[in-house]
C-alpha positions, 0 to 999 in steps of 0.5 A: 500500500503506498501513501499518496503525497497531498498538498501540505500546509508546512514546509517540513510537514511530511506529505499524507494521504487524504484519509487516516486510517487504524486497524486493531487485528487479533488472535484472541488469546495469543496476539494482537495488532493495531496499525495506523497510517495514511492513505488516498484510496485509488479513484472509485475505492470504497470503504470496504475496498480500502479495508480489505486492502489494509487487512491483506497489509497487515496479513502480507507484513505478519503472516500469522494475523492473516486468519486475525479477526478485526476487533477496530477499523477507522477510516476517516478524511485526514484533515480537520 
């Protein structure tokens, strides 16, 4: 998954995403995972799409949370 550089409001700041995005995965009683970050989905992606596509993520980073299940998700616009 790679982040999409947006237009910023500081010179230092590091370009973002247009969306934020936390996910907590777990095993019950043997582990959990909660991963957070920035991202702007590809035209025409839904909410389920970009779900999807972060829990493949995480799956592809740490092959034993690929069977997880999502115990949180946020997606949201990343600005205020």
């Amino acid at each position: 998954m790679t982040t999409q550089a947006t237009q910023t409001t500081s010179p230092t700041a590091k370009p973002q995403g247009s969306h934020h995005w936390v996910m907590t995965v777990e095993l019950p009683g043997r582990a959990m995972n909660t991963r957070y970050g920035t991202w702007t989905p590809p035209q025409g992606a839904t909410r389920h799409d970009v779900f999807l596509a972060i829990k493949t993520d995480i799956a592809r980073n740490n092959p034993e949370m690929a069977t997880a299940n999502v115990v949180f998700f946020a997606l949201e616009p990343n600005q205020l």
